[in-house]
C-alpha distance (Angstrom), angle and dihedral (degrees) to the residues before:
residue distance angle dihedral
X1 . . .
X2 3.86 . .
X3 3.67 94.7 .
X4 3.66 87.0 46.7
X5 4.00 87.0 57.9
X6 3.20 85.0 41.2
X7 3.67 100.7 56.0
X8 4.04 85.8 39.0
X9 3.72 90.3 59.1
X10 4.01 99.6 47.3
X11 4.07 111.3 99.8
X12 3.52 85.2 -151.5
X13 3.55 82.5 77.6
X14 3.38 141.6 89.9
X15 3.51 113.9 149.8
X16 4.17 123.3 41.7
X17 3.73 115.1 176.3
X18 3.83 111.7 -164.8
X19 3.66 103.9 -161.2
X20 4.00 119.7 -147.6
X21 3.80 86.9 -21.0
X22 3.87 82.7 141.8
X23 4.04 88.0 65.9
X24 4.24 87.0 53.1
X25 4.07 81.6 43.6
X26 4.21 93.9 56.9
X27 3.49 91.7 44.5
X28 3.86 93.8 49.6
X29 3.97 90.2 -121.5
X30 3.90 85.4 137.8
X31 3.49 125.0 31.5
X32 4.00 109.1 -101.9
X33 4.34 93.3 -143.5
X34 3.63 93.6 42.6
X35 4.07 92.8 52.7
X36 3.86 89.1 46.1
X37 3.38 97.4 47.6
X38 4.05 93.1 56.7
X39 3.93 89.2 38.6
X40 3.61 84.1 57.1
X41 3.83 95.4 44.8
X42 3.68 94.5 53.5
X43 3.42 112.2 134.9
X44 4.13 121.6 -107.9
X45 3.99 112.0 -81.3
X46 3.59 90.7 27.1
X47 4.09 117.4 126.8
X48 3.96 117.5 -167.9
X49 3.40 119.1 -165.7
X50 3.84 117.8 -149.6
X51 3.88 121.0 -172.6
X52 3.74 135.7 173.9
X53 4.11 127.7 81.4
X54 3.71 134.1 -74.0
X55 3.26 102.2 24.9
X56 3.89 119.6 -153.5
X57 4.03 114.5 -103.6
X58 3.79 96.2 -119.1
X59 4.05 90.7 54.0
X60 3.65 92.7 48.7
X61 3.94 91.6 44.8
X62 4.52 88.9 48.1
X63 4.08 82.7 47.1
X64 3.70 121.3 103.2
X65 3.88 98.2 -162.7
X66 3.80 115.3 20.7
X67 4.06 115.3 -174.4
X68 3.76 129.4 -175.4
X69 4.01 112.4 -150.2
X70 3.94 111.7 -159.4
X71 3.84 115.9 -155.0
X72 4.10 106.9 -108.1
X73 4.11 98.2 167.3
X74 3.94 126.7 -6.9
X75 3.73 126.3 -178.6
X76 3.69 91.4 -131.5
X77 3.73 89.2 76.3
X78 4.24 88.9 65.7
X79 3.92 90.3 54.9
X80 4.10 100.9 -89.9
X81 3.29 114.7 147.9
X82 4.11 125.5 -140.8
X83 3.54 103.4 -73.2
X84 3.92 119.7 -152.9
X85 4.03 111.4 -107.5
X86 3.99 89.4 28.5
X87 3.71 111.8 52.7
X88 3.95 98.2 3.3
């Protein structure tokens, strides 16, 4: 989570995508207040990406555009297992 901060604090920035941090946020790997608070704090122009399922009320409620993705066709099904770089 500090590089994420990090990264979320850089001007050089303007993209930060935070991949499954809502799995690290159900199993209270990250503290939920502390990761809305700087999601809130970003500065203006500033788009964070947040990934993973269930996310937790208060992240959906800070969020300005929340999107559900439903599962229509995944490899996984034919036998392939996770492959580094795609799923990990």
């Amino acid at each position: 989570w500090a590089k994420a901060v990090e990264l979320i604090g850089d001007p050089s920035i303007s993209l930060v995508v935070l991949d499954e941090l809502n799995i690290a946020l159900r199993y209270d790997y990250l503290d939920l207040d502390k990761v809305v608070a700087a999601l809130k704090a970003r500065r203006e122009g500033l788009h964070v990406v947040v990934t993973g399922r269930n996310a937790k009320p208060a992240l959906v409620e800070a969020a300005d555009l929340v999107t559900e993705m439903g599962l229509t066709k995944h490899h996984f099904s034919a036998g392939v297992k996770a492959q580094q770089g795609i799923e990990f």
